[in-house]
PDB file of N, H, CA, C and O in Angstrom:
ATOM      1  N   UNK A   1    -107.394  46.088  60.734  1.00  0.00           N
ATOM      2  CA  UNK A   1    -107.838  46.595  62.017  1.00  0.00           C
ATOM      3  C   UNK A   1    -109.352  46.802  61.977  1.00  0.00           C
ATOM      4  O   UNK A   1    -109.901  47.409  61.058  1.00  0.00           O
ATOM      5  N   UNK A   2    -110.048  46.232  63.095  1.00  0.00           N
ATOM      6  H   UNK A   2    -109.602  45.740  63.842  1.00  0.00           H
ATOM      7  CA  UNK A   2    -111.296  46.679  63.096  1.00  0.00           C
ATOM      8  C   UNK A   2    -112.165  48.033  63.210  1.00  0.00           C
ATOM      9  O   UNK A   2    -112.199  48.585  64.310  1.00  0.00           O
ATOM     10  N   UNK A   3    -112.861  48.589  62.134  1.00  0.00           N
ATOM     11  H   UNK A   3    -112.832  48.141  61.241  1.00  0.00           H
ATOM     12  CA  UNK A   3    -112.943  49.921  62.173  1.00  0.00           C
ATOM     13  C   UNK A   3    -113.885  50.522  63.208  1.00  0.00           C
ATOM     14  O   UNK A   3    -114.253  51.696  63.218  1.00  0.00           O
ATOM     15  N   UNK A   4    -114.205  49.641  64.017  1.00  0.00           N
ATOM     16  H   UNK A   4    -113.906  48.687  64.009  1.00  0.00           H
ATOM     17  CA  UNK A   4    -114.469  50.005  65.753  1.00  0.00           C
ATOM     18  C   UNK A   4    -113.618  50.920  66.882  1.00  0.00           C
ATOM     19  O   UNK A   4    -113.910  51.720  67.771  1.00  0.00           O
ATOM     20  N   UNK A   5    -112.096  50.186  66.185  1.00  0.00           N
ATOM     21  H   UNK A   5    -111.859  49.536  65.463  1.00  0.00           H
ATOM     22  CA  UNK A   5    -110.720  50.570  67.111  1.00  0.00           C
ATOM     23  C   UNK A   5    -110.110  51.034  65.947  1.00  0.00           C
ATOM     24  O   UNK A   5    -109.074  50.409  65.719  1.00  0.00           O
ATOM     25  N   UNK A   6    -110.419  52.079  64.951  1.00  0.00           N
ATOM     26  H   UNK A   6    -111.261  52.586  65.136  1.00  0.00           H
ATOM     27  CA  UNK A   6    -109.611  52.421  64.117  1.00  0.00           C
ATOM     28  C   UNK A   6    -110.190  53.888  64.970  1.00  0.00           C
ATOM     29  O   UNK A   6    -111.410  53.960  65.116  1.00  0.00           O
ATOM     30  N   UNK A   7    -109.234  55.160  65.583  1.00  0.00           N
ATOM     31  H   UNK A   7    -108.243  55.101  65.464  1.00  0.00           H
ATOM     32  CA  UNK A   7    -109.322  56.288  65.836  1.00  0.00           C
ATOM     33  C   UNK A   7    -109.995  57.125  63.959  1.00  0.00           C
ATOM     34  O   UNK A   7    -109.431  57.111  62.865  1.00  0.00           O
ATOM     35  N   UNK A   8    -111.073  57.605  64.291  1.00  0.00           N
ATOM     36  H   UNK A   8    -111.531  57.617  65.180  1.00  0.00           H
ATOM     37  CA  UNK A   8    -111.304  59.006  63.359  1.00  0.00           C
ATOM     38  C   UNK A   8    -111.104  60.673  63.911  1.00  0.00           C
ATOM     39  O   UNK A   8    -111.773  61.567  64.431  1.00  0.00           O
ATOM     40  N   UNK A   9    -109.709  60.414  63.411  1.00  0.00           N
ATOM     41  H   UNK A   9    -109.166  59.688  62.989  1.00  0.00           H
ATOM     42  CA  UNK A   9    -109.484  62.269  64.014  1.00  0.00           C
ATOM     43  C   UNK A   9    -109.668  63.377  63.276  1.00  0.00           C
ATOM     44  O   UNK A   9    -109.292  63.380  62.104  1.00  0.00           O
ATOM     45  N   UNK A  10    -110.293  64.524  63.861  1.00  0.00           N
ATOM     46  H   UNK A  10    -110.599  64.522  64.813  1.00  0.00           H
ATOM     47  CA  UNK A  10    -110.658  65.345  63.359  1.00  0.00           C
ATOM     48  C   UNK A  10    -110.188  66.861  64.219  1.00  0.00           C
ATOM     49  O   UNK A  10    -109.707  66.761  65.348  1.00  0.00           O
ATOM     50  N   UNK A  11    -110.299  67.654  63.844  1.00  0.00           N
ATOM     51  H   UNK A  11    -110.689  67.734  62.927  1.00  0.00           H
ATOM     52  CA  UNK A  11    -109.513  68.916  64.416  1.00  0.00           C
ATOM     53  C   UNK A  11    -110.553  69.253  65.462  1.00  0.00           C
ATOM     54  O   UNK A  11    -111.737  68.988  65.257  1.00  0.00           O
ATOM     55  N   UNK A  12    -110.064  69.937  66.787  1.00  0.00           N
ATOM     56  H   UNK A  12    -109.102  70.152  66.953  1.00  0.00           H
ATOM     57  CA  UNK A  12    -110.965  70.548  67.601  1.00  0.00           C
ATOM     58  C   UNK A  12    -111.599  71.447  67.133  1.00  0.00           C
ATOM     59  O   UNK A  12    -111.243  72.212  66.236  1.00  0.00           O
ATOM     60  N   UNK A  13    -113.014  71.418  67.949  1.00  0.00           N
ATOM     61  H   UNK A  13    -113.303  70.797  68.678  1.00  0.00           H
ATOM     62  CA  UNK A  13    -113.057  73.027  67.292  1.00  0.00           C
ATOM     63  C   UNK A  13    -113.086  74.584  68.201  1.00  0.00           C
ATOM     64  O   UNK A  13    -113.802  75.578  68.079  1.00  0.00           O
ATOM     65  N   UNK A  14    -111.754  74.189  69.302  1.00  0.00           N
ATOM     66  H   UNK A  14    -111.173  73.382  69.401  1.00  0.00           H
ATOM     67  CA  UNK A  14    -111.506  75.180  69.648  1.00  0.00           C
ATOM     68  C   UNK A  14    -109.634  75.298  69.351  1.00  0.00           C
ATOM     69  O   UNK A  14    -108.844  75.857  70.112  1.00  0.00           O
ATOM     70  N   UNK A  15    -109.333  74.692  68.217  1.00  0.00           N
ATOM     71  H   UNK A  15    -109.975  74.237  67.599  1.00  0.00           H
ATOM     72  CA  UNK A  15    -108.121  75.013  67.820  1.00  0.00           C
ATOM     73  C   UNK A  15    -108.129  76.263  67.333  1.00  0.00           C
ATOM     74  O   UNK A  15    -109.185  76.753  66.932  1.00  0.00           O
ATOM     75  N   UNK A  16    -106.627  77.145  67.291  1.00  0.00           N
ATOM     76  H   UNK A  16    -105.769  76.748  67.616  1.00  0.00           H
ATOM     77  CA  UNK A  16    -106.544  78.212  66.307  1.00  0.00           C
ATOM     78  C   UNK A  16    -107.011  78.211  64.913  1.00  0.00           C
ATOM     79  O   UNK A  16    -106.829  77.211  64.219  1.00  0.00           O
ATOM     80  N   UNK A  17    -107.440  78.972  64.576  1.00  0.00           N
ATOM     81  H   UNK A  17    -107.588  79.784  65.139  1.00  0.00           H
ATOM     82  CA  UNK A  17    -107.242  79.033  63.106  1.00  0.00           C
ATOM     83  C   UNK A  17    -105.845  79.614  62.275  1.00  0.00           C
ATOM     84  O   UNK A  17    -105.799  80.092  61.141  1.00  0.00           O
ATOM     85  N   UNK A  18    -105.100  79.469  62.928  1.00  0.00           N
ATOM     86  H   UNK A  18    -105.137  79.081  63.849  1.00  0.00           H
ATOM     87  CA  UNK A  18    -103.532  79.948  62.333  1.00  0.00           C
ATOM     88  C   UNK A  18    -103.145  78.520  61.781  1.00  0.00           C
ATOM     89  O   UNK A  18    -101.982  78.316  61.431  1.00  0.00           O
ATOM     90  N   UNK A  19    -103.939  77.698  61.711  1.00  0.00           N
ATOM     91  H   UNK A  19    -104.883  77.863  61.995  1.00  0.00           H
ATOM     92  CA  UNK A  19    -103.001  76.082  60.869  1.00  0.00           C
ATOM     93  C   UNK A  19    -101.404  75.714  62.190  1.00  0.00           C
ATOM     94  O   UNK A  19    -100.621  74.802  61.927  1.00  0.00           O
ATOM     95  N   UNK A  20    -101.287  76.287  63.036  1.00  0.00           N
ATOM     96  H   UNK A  20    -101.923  77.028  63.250  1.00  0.00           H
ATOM     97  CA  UNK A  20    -100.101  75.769  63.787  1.00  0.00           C
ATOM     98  C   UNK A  20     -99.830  75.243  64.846  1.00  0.00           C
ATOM     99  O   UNK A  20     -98.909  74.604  65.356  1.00  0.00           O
ATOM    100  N   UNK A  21    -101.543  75.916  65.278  1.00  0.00           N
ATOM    101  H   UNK A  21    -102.291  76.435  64.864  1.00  0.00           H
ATOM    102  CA  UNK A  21    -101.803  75.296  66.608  1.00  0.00           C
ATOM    103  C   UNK A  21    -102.883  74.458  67.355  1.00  0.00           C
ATOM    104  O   UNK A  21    -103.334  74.575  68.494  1.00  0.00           O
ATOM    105  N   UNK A  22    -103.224  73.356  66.109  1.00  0.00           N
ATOM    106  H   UNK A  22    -102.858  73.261  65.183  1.00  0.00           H
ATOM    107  CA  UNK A  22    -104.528  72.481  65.702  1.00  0.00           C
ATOM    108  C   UNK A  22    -104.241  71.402  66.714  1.00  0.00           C
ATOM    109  O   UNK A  22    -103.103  70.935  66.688  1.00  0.00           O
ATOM    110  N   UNK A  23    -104.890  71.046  67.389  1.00  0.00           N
ATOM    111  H   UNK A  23    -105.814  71.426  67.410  1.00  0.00           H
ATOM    112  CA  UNK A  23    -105.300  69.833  68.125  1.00  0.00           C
ATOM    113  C   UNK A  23    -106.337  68.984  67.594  1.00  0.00           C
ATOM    114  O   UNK A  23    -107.443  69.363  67.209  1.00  0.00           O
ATOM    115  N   UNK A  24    -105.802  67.569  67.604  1.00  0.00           N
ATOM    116  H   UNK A  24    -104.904  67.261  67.917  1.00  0.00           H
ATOM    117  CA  UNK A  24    -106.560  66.848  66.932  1.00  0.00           C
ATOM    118  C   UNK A  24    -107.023  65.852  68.033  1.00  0.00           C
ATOM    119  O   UNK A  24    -106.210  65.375  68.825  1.00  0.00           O
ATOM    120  N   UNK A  25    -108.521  65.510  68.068  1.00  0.00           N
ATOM    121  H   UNK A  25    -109.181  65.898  67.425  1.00  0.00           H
ATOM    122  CA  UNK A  25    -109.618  64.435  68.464  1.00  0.00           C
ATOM    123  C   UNK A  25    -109.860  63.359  67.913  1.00  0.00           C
ATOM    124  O   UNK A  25    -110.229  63.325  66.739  1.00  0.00           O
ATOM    125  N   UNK A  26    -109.715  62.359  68.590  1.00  0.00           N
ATOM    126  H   UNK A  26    -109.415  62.387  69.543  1.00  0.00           H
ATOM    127  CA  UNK A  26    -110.608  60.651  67.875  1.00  0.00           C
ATOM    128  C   UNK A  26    -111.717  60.428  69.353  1.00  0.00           C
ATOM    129  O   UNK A  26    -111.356  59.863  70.385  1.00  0.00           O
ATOM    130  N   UNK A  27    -112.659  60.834  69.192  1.00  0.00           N
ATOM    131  H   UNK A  27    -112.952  61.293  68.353  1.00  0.00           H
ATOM    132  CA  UNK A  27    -113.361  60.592  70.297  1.00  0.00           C
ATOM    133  C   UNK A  27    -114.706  59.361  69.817  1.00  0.00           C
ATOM    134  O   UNK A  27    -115.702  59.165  70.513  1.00  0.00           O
ATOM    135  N   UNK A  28    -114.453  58.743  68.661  1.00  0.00           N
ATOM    136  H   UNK A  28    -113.644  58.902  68.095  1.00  0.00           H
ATOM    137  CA  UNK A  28    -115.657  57.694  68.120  1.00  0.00           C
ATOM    138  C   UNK A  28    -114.912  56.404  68.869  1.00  0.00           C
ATOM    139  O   UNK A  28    -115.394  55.417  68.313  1.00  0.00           O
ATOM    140  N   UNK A  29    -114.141  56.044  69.684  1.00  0.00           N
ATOM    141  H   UNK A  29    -113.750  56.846  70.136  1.00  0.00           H
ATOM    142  CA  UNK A  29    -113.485  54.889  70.320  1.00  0.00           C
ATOM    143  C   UNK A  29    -114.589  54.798  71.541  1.00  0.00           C
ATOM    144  O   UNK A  29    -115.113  55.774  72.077  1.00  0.00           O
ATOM    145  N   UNK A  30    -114.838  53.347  71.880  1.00  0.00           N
ATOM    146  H   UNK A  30    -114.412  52.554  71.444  1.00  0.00           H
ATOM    147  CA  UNK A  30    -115.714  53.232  73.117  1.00  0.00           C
ATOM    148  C   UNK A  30    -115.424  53.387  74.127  1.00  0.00           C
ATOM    149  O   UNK A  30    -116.374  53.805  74.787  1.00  0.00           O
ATOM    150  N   UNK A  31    -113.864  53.182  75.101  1.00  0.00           N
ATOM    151  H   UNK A  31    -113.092  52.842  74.564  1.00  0.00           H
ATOM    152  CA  UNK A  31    -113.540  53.379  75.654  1.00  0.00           C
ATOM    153  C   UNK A  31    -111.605  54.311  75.949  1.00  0.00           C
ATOM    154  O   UNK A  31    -110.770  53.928  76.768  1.00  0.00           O
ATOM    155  N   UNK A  32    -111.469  55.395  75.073  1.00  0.00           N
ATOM    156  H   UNK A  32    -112.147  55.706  74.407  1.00  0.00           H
ATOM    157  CA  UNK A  32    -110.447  56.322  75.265  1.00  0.00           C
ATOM    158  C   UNK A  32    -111.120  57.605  73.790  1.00  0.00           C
ATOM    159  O   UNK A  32    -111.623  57.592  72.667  1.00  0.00           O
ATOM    160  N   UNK A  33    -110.731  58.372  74.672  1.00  0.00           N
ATOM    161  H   UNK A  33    -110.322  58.383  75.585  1.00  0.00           H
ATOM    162  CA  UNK A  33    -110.619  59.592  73.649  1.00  0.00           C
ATOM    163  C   UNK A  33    -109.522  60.073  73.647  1.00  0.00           C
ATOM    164  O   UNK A  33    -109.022  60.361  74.734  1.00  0.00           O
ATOM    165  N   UNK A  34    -108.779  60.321  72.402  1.00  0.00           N
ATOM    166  H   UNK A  34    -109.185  60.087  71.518  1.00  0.00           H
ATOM    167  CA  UNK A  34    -107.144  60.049  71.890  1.00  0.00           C
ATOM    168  C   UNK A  34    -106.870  61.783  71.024  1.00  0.00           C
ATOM    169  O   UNK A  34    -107.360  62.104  69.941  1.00  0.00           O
ATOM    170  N   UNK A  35    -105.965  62.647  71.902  1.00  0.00           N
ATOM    171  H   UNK A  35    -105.566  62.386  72.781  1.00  0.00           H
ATOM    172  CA  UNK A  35    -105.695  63.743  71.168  1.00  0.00           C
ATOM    173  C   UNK A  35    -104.289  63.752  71.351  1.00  0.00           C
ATOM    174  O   UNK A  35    -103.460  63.323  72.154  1.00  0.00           O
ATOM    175  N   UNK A  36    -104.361  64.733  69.765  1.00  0.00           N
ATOM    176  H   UNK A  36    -105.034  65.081  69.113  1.00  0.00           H
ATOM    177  CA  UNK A  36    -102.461  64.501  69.642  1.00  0.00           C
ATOM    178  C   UNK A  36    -102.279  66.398  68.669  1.00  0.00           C
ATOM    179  O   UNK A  36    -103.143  67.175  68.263  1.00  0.00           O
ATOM    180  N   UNK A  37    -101.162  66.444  68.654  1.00  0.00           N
ATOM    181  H   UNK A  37    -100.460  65.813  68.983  1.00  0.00           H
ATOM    182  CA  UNK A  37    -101.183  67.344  68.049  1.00  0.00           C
ATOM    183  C   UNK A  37    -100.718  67.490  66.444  1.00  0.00           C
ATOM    184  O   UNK A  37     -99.584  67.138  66.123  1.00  0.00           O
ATOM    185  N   UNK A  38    -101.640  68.018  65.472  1.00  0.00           N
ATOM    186  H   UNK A  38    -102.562  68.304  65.733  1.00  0.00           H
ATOM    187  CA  UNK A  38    -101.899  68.227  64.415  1.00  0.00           C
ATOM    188  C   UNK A  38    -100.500  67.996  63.476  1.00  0.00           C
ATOM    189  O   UNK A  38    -100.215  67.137  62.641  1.00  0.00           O
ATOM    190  N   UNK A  39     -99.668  69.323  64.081  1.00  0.00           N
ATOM    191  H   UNK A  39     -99.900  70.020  64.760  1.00  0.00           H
ATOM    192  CA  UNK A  39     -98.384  69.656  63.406  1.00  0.00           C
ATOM    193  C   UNK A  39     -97.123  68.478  63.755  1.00  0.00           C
ATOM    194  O   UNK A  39     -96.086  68.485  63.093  1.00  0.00           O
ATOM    195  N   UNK A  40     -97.367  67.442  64.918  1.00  0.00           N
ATOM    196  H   UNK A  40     -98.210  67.437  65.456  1.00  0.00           H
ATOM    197  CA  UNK A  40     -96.492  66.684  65.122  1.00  0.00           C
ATOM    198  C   UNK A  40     -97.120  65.226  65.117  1.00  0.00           C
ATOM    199  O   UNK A  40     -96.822  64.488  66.057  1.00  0.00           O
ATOM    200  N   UNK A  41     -98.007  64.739  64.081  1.00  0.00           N
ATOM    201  H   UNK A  41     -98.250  65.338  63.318  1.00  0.00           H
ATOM    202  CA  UNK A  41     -98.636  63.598  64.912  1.00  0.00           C
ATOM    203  C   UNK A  41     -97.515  62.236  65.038  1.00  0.00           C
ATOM    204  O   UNK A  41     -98.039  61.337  65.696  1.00  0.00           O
ATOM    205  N   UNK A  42     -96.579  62.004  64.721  1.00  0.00           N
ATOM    206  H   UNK A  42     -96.153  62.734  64.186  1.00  0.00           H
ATOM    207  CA  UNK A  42     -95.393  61.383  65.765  1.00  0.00           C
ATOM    208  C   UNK A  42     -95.384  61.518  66.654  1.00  0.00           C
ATOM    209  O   UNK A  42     -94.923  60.562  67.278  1.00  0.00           O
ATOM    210  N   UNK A  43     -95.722  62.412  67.282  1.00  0.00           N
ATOM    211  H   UNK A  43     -96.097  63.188  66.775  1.00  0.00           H
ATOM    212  CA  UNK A  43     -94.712  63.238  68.791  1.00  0.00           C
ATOM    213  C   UNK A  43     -95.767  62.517  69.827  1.00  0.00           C
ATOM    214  O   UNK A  43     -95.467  62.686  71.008  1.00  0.00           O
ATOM    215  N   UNK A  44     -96.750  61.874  69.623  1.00  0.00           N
ATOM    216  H   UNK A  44     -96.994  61.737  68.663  1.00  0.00           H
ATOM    217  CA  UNK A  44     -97.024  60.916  70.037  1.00  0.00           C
ATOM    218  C   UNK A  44     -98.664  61.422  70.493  1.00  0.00           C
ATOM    219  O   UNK A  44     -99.240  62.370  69.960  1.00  0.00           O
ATOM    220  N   UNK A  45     -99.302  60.481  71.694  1.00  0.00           N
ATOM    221  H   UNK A  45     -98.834  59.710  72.127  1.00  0.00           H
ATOM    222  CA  UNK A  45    -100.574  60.845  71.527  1.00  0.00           C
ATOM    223  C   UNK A  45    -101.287  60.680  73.645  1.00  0.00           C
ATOM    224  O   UNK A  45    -100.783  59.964  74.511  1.00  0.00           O
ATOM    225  N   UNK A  46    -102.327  61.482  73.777  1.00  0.00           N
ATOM    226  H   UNK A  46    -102.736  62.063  73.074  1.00  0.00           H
ATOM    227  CA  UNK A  46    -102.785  61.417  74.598  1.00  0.00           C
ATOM    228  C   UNK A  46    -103.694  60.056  75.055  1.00  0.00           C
ATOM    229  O   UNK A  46    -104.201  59.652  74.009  1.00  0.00           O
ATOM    230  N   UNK A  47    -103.911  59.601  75.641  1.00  0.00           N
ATOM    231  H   UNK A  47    -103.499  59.929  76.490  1.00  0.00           H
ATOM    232  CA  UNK A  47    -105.240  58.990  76.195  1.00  0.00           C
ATOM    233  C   UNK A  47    -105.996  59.071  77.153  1.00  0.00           C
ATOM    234  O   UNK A  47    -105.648  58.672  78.264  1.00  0.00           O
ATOM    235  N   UNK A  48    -107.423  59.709  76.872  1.00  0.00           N
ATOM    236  H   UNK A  48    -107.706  60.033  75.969  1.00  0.00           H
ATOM    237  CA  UNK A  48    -108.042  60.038  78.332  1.00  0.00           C
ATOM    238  C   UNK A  48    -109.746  59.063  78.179  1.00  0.00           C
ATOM    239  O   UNK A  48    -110.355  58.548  77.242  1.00  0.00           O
ATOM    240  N   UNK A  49    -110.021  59.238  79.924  1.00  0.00           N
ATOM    241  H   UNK A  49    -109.525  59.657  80.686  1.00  0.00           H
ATOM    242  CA  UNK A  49    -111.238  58.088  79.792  1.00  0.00           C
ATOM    243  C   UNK A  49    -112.338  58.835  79.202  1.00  0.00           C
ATOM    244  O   UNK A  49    -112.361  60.064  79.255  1.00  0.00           O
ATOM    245  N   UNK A  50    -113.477  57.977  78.502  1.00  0.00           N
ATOM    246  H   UNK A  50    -113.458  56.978  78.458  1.00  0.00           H
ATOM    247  CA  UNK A  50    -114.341  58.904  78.233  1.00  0.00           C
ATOM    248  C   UNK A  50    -115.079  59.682  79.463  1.00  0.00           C
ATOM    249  O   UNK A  50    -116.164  60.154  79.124  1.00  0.00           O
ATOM    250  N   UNK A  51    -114.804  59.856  80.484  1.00  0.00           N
ATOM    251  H   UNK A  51    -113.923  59.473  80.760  1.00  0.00           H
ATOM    252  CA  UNK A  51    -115.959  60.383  81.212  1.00  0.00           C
ATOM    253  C   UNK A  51    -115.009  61.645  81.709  1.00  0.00           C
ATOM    254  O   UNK A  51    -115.583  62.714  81.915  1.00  0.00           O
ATOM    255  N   UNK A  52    -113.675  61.569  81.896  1.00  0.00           N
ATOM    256  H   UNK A  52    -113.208  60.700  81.729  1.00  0.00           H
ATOM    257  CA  UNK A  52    -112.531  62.553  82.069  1.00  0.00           C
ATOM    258  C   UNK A  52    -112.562  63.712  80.997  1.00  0.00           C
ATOM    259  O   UNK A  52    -112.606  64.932  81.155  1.00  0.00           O
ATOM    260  N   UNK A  53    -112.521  62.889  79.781  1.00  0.00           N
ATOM    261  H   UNK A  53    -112.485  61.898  79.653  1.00  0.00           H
ATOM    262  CA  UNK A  53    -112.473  63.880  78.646  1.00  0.00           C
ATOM    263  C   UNK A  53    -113.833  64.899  78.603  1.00  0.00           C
ATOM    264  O   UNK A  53    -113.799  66.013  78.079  1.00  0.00           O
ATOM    265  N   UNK A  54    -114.877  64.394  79.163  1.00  0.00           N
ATOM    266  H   UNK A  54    -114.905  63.490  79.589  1.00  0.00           H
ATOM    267  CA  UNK A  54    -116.247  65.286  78.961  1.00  0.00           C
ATOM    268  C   UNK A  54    -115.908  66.062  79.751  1.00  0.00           C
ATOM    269  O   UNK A  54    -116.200  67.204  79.396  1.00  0.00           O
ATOM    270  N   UNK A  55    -115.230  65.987  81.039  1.00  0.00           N
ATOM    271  H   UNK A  55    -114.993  65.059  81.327  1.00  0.00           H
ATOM    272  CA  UNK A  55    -115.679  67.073  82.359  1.00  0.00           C
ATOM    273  C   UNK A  55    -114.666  67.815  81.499  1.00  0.00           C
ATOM    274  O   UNK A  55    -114.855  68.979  81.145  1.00  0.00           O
ATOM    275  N   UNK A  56    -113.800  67.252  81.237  1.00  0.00           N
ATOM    276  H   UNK A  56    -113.646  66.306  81.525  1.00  0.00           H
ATOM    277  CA  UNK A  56    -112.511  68.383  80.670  1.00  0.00           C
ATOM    278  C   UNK A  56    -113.495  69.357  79.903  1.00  0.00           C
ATOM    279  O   UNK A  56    -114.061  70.283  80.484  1.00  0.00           O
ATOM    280  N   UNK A  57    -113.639  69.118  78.730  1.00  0.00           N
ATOM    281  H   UNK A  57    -113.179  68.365  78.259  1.00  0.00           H
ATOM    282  CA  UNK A  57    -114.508  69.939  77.541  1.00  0.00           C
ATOM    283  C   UNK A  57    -115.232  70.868  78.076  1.00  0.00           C
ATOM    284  O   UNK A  57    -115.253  72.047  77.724  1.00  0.00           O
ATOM    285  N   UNK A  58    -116.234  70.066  79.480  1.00  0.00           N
ATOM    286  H   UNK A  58    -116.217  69.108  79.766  1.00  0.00           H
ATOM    287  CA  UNK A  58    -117.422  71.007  80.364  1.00  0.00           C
ATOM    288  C   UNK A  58    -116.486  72.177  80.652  1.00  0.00           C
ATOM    289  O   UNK A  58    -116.745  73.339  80.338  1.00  0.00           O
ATOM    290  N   UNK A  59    -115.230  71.726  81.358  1.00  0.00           N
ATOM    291  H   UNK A  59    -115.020  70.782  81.613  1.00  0.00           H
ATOM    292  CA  UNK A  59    -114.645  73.363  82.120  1.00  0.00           C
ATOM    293  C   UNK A  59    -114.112  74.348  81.233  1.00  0.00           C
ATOM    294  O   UNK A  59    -114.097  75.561  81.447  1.00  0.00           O
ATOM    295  N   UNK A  60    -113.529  73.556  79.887  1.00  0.00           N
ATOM    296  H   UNK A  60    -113.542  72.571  79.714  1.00  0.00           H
ATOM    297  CA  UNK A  60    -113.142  74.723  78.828  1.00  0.00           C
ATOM    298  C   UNK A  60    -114.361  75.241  78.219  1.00  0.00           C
ATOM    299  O   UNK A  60    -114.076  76.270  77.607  1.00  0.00           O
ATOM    300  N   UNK A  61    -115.501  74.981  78.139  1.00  0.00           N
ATOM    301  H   UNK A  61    -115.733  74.145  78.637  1.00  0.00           H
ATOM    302  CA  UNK A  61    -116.933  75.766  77.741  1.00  0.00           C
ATOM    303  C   UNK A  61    -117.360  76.718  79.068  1.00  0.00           C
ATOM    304  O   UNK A  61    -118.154  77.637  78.863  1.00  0.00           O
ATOM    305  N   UNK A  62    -117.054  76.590  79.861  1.00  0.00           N
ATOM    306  H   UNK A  62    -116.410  75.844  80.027  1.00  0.00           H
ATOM    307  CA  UNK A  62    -117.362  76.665  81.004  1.00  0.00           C
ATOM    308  C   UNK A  62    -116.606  77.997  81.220  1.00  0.00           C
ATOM    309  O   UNK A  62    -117.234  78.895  81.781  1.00  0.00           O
ATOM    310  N   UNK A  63    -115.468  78.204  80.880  1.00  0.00           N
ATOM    311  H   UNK A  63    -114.958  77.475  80.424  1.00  0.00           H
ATOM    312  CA  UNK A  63    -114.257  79.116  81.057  1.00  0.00           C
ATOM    313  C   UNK A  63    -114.138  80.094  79.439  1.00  0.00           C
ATOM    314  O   UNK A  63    -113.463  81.073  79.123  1.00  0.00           O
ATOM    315  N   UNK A  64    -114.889  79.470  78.890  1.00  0.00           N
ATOM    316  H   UNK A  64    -115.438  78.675  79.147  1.00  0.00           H
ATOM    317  CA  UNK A  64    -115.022  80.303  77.522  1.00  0.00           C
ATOM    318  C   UNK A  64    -114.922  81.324  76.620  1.00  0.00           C
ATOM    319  O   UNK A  64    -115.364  81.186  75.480  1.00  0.00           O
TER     320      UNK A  64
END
């Protein structure tokens, strides 16, 4: 796989720190930013556009 379209996920960093309730990010993709959750990553995965995913982030900083 080309490591262009290979997702690098990394934990939010507005997950808990209790280890249970970690949300995980691949936002280095050019076009989707891909979150799934930590404790289930089977359970399958999100896809949002990059310009969706920013406003998102803006309103949870925003709401802080």
């Amino acid at each position: 796989m080309n490591t262009a379209s290979t997702p690098r996920w990394r934990v939010s960093s507005r997950s808990g720190n209790g280890g249970d309730t970690c949300v995980e990010v691949a936002d280095n993709l050019p076009d989707r930013v891909l979150v799934r959750d930590s404790t289930d990553r089977a359970g399958g995965t999100l896809a949002f556009a990059p310009g969706a995913w920013r406003a998102f982030v803006a309103l949870v900083k925003a709401a802080g």
